[in-house]
C-alpha positions in Angstrom: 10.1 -52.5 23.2 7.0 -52.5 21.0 5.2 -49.3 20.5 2.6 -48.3 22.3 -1.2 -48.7 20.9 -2.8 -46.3 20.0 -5.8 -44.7 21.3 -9.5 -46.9 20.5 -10.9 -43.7 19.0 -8.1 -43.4 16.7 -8.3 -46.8 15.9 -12.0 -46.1 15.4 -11.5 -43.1 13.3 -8.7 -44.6 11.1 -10.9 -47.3 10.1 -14.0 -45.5 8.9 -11.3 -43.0 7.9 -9.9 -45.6 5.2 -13.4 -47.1 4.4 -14.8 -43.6 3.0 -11.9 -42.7 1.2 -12.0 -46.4 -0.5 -15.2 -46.1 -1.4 -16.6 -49.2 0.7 -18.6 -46.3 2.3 -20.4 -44.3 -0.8 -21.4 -40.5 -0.7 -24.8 -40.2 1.2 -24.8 -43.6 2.5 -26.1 -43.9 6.3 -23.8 -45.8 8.7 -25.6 -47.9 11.6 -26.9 -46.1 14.7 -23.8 -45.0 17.1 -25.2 -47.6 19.7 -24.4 -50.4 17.1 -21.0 -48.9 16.2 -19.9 -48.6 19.5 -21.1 -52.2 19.9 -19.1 -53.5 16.9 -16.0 -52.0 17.9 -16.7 -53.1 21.7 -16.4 -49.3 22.6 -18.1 -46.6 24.3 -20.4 -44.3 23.0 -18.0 -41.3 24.0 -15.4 -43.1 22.1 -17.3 -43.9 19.4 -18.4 -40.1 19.4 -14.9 -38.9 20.2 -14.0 -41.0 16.5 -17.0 -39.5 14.5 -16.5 -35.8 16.1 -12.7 -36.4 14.1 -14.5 -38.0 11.2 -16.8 -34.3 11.2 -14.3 -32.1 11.3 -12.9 -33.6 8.5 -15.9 -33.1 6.4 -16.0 -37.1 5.6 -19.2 -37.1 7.6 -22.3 -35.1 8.5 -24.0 -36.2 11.7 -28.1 -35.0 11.5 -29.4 -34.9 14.9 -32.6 -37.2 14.8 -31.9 -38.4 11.3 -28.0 -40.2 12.0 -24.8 -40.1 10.7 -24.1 -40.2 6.7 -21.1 -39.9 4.8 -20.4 -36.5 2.8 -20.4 -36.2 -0.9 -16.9 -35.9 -0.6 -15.5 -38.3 -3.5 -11.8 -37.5 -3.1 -8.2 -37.2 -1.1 -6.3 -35.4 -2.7 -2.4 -34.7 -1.0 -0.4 -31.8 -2.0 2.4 -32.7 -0.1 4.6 -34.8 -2.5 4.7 -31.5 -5.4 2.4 -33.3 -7.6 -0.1 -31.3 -9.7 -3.7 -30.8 -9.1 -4.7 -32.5 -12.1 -2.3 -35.0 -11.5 -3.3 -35.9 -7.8 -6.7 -35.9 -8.9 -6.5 -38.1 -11.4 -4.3 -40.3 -8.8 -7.4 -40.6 -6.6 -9.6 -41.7 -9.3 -11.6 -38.6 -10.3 -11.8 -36.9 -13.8 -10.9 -33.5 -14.0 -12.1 -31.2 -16.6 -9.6 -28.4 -17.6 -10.2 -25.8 -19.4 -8.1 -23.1 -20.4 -10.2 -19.2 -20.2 -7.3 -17.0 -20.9 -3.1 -17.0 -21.9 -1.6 -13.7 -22.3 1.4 -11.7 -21.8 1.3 -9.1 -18.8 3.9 -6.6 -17.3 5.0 -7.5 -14.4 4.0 -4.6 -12.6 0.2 -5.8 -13.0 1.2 -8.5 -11.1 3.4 -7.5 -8.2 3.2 -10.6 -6.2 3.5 -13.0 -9.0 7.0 -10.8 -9.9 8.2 -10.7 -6.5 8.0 -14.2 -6.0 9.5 -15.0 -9.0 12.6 -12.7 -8.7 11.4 -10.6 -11.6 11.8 -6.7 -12.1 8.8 -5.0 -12.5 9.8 -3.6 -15.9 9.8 -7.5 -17.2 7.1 -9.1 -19.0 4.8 -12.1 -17.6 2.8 -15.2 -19.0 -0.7 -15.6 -17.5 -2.7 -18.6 -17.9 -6.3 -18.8 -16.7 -7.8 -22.5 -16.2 -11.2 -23.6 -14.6 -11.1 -27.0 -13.1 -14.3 -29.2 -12.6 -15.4 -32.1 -11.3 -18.7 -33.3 -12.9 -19.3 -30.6 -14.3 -18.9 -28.4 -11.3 -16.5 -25.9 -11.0 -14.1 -26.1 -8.2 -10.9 -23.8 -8.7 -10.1 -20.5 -10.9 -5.8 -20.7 -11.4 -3.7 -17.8 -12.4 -0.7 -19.1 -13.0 2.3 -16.8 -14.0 6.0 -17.9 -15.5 8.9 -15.8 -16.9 8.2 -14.8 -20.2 10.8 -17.2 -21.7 9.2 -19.7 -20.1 5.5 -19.1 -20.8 6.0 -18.1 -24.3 7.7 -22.3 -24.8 4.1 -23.7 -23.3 1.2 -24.5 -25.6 -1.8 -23.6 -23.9 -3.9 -25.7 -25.6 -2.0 -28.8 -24.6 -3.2 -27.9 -20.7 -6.8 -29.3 -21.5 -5.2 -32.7 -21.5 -1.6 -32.1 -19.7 -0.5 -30.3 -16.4 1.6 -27.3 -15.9 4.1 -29.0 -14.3 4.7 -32.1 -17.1 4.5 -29.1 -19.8 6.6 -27.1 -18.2 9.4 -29.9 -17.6 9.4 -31.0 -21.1 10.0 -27.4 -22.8 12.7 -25.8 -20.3 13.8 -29.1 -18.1 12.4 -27.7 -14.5 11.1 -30.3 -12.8 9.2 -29.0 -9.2 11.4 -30.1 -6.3 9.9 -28.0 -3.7 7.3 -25.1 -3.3 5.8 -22.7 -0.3 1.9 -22.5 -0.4 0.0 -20.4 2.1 -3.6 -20.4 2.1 -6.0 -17.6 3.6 -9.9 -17.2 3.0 -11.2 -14.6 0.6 -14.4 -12.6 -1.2 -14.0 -14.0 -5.0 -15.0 -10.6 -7.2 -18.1 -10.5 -9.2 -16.4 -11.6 -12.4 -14.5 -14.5 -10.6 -18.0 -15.7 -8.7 -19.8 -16.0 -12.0 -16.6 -17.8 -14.0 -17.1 -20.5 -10.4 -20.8 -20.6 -10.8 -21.1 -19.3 -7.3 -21.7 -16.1 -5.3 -19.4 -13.2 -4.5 -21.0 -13.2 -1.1 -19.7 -16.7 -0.6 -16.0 -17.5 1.1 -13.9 -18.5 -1.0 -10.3 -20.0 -0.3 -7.3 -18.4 -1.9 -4.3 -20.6 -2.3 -1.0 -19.0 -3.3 1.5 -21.2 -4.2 5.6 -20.4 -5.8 7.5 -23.6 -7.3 11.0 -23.9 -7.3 13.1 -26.3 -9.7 16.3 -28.4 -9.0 18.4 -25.4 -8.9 16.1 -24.0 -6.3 14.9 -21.4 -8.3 11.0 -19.9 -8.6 9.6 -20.5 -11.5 5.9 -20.7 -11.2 3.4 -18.6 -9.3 -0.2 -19.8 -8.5 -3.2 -18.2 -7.6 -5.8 -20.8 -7.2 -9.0 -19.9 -6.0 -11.4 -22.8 -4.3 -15.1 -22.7 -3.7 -15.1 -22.3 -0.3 -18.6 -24.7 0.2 -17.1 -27.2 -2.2 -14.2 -27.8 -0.7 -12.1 -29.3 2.9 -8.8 -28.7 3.7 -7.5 -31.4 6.0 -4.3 -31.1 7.7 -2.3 -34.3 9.5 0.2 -32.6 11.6 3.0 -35.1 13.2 6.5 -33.3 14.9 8.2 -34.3 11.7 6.3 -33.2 9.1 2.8 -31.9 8.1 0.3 -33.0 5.3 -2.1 -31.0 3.8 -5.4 -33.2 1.9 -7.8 -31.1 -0.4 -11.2 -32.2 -0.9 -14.0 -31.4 -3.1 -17.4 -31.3 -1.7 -20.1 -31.6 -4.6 
């Protein structure tokens, strides 16, 4: 039995969809009126409109009423759900990522309650904090706290993170490699301090992603706070009954 077709706004939606993220459709480029598209893909204009409204949502487009439809400065796709890095996905879609490492020091874990729950540490125990900024020509896009177990913090070389993940560094001094992590993700007020370190304000939203990593023996042993410019960036979710996939993207 072959499997049924899917709907022409899907179709629609996929298309330009792929074409964006390619780069066959460049940041700030204007597509053709929706009378044309709708032509071209021998459709109607609620269809067509149906496909776009997706396409909006999405923040791949910006419809102007009176001026048309043109695609967002939204250079990237970045997937999150196969445990990759940040750096390393980005890099993956084609974009250079500037790293650079603000702060590495050694904490109690009490300073840092969430960090030592997640982590299975007691509060008497003593953390590694690294502080990173990550741009993308030149503009800052995420703040990351990222904590470890003493033992294992005190093996990575901070300075190596400017060219290296977290992840890769991590693996090659202790072994861990990432084989599964929970991440929730909840909008937030950056402070002052974190607002000016982001170039922004700290009257903007910002979006606060909390993330634990567990190794092959299904044990935490990284905690991330990563905190996105709320204007700069989409989250994107493709939700199917099997699985869901989250996409970041960066919004210059």
């Amino acid at each position: 039995m072959a499997a049924p077709r899917p709907p022409k706004y899907q179709v629609i939606y996929n298309a330009l969809r792929d074409q964006i993220l390619s780069g066959a459709l460049q940041p700030g480029e204007q597509l053709p009126s929706q009378q044309l598209m709708a032509e071209a893909h021998n459709t109607s204009l609620m269809t067509l409109r149906q496909a776009l409204s997706s396409l909006e949502a999405e923040g791949l487009i910006e419809v102007a009423a009176g001026r048309g439809t043109y695609v967002s400065d939204r250079p990237i796709d970045v997937r999150v759900g196969n445990l990759s890095s940040f750096a390393s996905e980005m890099l993956a879609a084609g974009i250079e990522i500037t790293s650079e490492v603000l702060d590495n020091f050694a904490c109690p874990a009490s300073s840092a309650v969430e960090a030592a729950a997640a982590l299975g540490i007691a509060e008497d125990a003593t953390l590694v904090c690294v502080v990173r900024r990550r741009s993308v020509d030149g503009v800052p896009f995420s703040l990351q706290r990222s904590y470890l177990a003493a033992e294992v913090g005190e093996q990575i070389d901070p300075n190596a993170l400017v060219d290296d993940s977290l992840y890769r560094s991590i693996e090659a001094a202790t072994g861990f490699t990432v084989t599964a992590a929970r991440e929730t993700i909840r909008a937030v007020r950056p402070s002052k301090a974190d607002a000016a370190l982001l170039e922004t304000s700290a009257t903007q939203p910002a979006l606060l992603s909390i993330r634990t990593s567990l190794n092959q023996f299904e044990v935490p042993f990284l905690f991330d706070e990563a905190l996105l410019v709320g204007e700069r960036c989409t989250i994107a979710a493709d939700r199917t009954s099997e699985r869901l996939r989250i996409t970041y993207g960066f919004d210059a």
